[in-house]
N, C-alpha and C positions, 0 to 999 in steps of 0.2 A: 504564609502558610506552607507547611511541609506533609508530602506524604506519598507515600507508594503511587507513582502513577508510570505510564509509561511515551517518553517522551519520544519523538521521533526526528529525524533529519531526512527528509530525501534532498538528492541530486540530479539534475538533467543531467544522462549518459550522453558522452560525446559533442558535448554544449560547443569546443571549437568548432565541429564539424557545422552548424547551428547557421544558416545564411541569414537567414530575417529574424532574430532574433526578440524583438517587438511584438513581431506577433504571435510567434511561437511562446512566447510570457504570455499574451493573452489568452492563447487557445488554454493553456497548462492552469493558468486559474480559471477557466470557464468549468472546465473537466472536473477540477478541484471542487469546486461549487458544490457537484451533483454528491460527491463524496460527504462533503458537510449537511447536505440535507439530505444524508440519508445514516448515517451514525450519531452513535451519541458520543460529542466529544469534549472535551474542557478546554481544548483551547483550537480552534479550526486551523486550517491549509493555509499557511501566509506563508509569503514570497519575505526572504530575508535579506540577501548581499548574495552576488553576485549570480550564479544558477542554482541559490538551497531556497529551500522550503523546511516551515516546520510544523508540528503538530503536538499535543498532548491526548492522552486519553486516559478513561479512567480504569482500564484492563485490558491485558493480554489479549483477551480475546477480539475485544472491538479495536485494538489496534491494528490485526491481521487481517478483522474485513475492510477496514480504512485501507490498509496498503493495497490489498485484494485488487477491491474497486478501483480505486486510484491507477493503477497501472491498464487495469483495463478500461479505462474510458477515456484515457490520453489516445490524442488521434493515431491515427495511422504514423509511423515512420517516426512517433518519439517515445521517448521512454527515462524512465526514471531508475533510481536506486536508490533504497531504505536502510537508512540505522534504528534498529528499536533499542531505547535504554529503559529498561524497569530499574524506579529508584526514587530516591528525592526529588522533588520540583519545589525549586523556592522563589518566591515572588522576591525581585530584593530591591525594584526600583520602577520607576516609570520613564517612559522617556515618549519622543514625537511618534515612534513608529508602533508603543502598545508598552507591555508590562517585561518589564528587565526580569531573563530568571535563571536559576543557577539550579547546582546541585546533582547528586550524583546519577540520576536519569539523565541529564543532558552530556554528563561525562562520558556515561557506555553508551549514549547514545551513536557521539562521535567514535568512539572505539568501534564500533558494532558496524559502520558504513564505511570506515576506511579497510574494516575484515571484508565484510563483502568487496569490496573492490579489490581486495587479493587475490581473492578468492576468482572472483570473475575474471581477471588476467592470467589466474594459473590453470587448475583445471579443471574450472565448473564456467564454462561461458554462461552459462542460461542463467545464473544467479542475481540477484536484485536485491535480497534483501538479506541483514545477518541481527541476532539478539544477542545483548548482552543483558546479565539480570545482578542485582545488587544484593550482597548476603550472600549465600549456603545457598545458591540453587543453581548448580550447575545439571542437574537432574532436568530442572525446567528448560535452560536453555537448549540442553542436547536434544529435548522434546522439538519445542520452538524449532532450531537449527533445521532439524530433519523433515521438519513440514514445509519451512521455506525452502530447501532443499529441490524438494520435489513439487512443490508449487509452482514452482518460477521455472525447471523445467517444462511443465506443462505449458505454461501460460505464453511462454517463449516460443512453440510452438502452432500456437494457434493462429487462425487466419482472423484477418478484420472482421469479419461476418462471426466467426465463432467469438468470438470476445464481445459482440453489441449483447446476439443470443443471451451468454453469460451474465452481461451486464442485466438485462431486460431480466432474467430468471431468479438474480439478487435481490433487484428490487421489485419485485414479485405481478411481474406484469405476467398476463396469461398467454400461453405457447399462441393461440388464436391471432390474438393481437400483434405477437411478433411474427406471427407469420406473413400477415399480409401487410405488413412494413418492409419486410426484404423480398414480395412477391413470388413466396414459396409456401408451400404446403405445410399443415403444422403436424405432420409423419416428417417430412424433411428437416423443422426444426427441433425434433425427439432426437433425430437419427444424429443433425450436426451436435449436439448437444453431446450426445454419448458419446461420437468418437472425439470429440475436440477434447473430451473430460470435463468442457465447464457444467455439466451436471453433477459431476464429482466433486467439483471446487464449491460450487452453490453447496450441495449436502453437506461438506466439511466446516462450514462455518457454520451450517444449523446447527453441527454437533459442539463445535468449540461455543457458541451459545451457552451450551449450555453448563458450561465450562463457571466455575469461581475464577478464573484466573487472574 
């Protein structure tokens, strides 16, 4: 089957650096987990060869709260990097480890992660993730680009505590509840909320929701 979807590749940033690497594959698919049970996606977070990961989804938009998430619910001290490819996904085979797939989503997809990683060496350190889109839409991507732009700024900035916040506010746990799980006042987790931005970052995906993308 073929058809507009958008594929993704992430990588473990700095995976040399990586000392126990066993387990840090563990923690990276436990994190991944929360991601899958909480989008809708065609094809979930699966570990591929050597430190990728990959994913399918079925729009723009549930792709950026998938990487969203994803980045922020990896533990402290790891981190990832995103190629989004809108395009083709085509089933062309099966094999031990799941369904063999091709096509021009998977093509920008890798294009789309080795630009971020340029990108992130030259002069955007905070960057994590870059889109490529298949066809006449260069319109879309310069959208897309400028939101991860400044998304992964942000997020790159946040402290452990402001990213759980974030995460909790995603998946629409109540300020109460996360308050008295980091043993703070829920006026203190309004307040971390607004300066860290992830109230910003939660609002911006209710709005790309609502998005055809």
């Amino acid at each position: 089957m073929s058809e507009a979807r958008v594929a993704v590749i992430v990588d473990l940033v700095d995976s040399k650096r990586v000392t126990n690497r066993r387990e840090v594959q563990r923690e990276i698919l436990a994190a991944f987990s929360v991601v899958d049970g909480h989008v809708n996606t065609d094809d979930p977070l699966r570990a591929t060869v050597g430190d990728e990961f990959q994913a399918v989804y079925p729009t723009v938009a549930v792709a950026l709260e998938a990487t969203l998430l994803a980045r922020l619910v990896l533990p402290e001290g790891i981190d990832c990097r995103f190629g989004l490819g809108r395009g083709d996904v085509v089933d062309v085979g099966d094999s031990v480890g799941g369904v063999i797939q091709d096509g021009s989503g998977w093509w920008l997809a890798r294009e789309a992660i080795n630009e971020a990683h340029r990108r992130e060496d030259a002069r955007t350190p905070s960057l994590r993730g870059w889109f490529r889109a298949d066809g006449d839409d260069a319109g879309l991507e310069a959208l897309v680009n400028a939101y991860l732009l400044s998304r992964d700024h942000i997020v790159g900035a946040m402290t452990a505590r402001a990213r759980r916040l974030t995460v909790g506010t995603m998946l629409g746990r109540l300020q109460g509840e996360l308050a008295k799980e980091e043993g703070i006042t829920q006026s203190a987790v309004s307040q971390a909320l607004r300066r860290s931005g992830g109230g910003s970052l939660s609002a911006a995906i209710d709005e790309l929701r609502r998005l055809a993308l």
